[in-house]
C-alpha positions in Angstrom: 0.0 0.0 0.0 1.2 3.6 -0.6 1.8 6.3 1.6 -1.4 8.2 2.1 0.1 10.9 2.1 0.9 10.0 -2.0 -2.4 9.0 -2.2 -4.5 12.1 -0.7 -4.6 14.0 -3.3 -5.9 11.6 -5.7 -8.4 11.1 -3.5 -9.9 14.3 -2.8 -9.9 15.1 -6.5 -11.9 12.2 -7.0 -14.1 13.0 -4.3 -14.8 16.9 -5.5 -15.3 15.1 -8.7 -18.2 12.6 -7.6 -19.5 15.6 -5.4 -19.9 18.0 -8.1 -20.7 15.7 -11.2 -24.2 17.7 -11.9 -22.3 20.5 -13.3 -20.3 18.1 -16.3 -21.4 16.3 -18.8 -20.4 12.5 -19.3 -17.9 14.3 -22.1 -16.4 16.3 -19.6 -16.6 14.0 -16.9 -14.6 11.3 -19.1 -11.8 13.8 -19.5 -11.2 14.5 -16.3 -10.9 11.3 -15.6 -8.1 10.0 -18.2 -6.6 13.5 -17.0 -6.7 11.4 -13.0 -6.0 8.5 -14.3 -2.8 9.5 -15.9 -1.4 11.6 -13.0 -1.5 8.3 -11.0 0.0 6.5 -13.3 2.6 8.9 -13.5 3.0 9.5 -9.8 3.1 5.7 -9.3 6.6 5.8 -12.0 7.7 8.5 -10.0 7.5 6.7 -6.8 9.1 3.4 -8.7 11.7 5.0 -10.2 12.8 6.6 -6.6 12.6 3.0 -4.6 14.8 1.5 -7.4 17.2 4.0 -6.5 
C-alpha cells in the first residue's frame, strides 16, 4: 500500500469530482478522468523510479 500521504490528493480530487458531477457532462466527466487517471500513473513511475534507486 502507498503512503497516504501520496495518495491524498488523488483522493480528494476524485471526491470533488463525484460531489460535483451535476455541473459536467459525461464528455467532460470522461476527461477529467483520463486527466486522473494519468497523473496516477505517472505519480506511481515516479515513486518506482525513486525506490529503485
Amino acid at each position: 500500500m502507498l503512503d497516504p500521504r501520496i495518495t491524498n490528493e488523488f483522493e480528494s480530487e476524485i471526491l470533488e469530482l463525484i460531489d460535483s458531477q451535476d455541473d459536467y457532462t459525461r464528455s467532460d466527466m470522461q476527461g477529467i478522468v483520463s486527466v486522473l487517471v494519468n497523473r496516477m500513473m505517472q505519480k506511481g513511475y515516479e515513486v518506482l523510479s525513486e525506490q529503485e534507486k
